[in-house]
N, C-alpha and C positions, 0 to 999 in steps of 0.2 A: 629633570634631565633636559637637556639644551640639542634644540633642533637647529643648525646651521645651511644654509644652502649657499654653495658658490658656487658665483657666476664670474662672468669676466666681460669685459669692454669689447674684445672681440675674440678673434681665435688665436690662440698660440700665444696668451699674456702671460701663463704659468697657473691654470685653476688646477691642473692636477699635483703639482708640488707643493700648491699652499695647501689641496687636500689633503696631502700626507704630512703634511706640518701637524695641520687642526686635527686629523687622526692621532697623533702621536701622542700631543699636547693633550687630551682631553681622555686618551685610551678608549677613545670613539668609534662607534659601527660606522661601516662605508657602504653609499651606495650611488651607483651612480644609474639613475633611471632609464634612461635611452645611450646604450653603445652606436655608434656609426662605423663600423668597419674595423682594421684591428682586432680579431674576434679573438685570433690566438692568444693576444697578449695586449689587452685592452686597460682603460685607467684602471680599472680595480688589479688588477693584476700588479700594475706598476706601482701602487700606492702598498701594495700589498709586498712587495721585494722591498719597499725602501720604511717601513716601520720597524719597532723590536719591539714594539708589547706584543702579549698573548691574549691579552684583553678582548681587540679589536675582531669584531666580524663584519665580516663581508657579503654583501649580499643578493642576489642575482639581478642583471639586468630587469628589468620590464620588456624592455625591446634590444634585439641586438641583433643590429643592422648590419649588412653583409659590406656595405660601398660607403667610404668616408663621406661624404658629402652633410648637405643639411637635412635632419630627420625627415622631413617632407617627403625630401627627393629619393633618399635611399629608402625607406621604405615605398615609394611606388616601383622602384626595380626590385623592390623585395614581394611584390604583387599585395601589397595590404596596406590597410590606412590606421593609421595612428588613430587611438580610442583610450580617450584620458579615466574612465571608468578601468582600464587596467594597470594604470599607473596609479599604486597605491603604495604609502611608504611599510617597509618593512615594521612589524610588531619588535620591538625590542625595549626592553628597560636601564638600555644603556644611552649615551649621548649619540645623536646620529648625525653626522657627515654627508651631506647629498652632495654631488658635484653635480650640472648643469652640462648642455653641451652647448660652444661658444654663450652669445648676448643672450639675454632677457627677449628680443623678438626674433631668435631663429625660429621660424615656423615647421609646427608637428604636423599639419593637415591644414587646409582648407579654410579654418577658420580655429584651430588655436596655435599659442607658442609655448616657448620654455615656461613666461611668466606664469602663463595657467598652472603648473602642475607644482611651485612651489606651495609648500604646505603653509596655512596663514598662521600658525604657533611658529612657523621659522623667523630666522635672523637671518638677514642675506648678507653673506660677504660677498664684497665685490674686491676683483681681483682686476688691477691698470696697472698698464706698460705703459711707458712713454714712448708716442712719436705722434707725427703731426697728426694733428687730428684730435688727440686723445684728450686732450682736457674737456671739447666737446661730450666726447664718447660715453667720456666719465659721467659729465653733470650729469647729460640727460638720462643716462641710467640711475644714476639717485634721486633723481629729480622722479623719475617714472614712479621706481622704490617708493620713494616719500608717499607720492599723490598714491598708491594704493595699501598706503598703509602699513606697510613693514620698517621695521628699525634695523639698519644697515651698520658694518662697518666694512671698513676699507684697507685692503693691501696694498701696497706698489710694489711691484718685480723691475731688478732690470739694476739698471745705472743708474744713481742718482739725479733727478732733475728738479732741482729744489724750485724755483718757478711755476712749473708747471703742477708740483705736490700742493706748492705751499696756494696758491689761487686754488684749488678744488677744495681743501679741506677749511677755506676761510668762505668758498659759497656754498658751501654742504652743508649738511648737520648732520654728519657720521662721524663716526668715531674712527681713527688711526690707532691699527694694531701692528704695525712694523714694515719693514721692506725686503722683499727678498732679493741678496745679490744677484750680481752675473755671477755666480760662483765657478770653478772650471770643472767643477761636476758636482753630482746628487744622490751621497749615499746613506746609509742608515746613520752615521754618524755625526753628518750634515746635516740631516731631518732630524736627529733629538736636539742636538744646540740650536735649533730655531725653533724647535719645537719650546723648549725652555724662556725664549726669551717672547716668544707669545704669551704661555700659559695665561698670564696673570691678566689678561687684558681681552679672554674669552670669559 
């Protein structure tokens, strides 16, 4: 069974719609370790409205923070310090889906980040948007990926920017598994045809 973790280049690149892609596509458990705020209707929820298998489960935060901000922060308004001995992945004998919250160095406490808590049997996807800055954003995040060992591959969300795609995937060594449009919305119907045109390539 196939452990995935996605991450993203920064915040708001699309990891929770590629999550319900890679849910869909693999009929995979979701989980997403650390919520920031959104409590009512947080990514599991949303990845959870926009699948149709029956397969997939879902599985409780580790932490689930009151105030959107960076795990850090909102747990010190939460009066507690993030402790990666509680952050364990769920038992399941199914494929699992972790989503991240934004980059690989949002900091949990004091002295870890996101990167710590990725499981070392995972595959990290990484999920880039185009705009200025990003093909920076991108390498150095594969580039990190690489130096600690993990086998990546890569999504793009957004508008096409063939320049910008095509320089990251010729100084990478990650694999391209598709792009997701600006589409004019995201609903189950959405998520199985991209779910489809992934499958083969998880």
């Amino acid at each position: 069974m196939k452990t995935y973790f996605v991450t993203g280049i920064s915040t708001e690149v699309g990891k929770t719609i590629a999550s319900a892609i890679l849910v869909e596509a693999l009929q995979a458990d979701y989980w997403k370790p650390i919520q920031s705020g959104e409590l009512d209707y947080g990514d599991a929820q949303k990845v959870e409205k926009l699948i149709s298998n029956s397969t997939s489960q879902f599985h409780n935060n580790s932490y689930a923070l009151k105030t959107p901000m960076s795990p850090h922060a909102a747990a010190e308004i939460d009066g507690i310090i993030i402790d990666l001995k509680k952050i364990k992945p769920p038992k399941t004998k199914n494929h699992l889906i972790i989503e991240g919250a934004g980059g690989l160095l949002v900091p949990l406490n004091n002295s870890n980040t996101i990167l710590d808590i990725i499981p070392k049997k995972a595959e990290v996807i990484v999920v880039s948007r185009h705009y200025l800055g990003s093909i920076n954003h991108t390498l150095l995040t594969l580039n990190l990926l690489e130096q600690k060992g993990f086998k990546t591959k890569i999504i793009f969300s957004g508008d096409k920017h063939p320049t910008t795609e095509d320089i990251i995937l010729k100084m990478s060594n990650t694999e391209f598994i598709g792009r997701i449009n600006e589409e004019p919305y995201f609903d189950k119907n959405v998520i199985k045809e991209y779910a489809q045109l992934f499958k083969d390539k998880l």
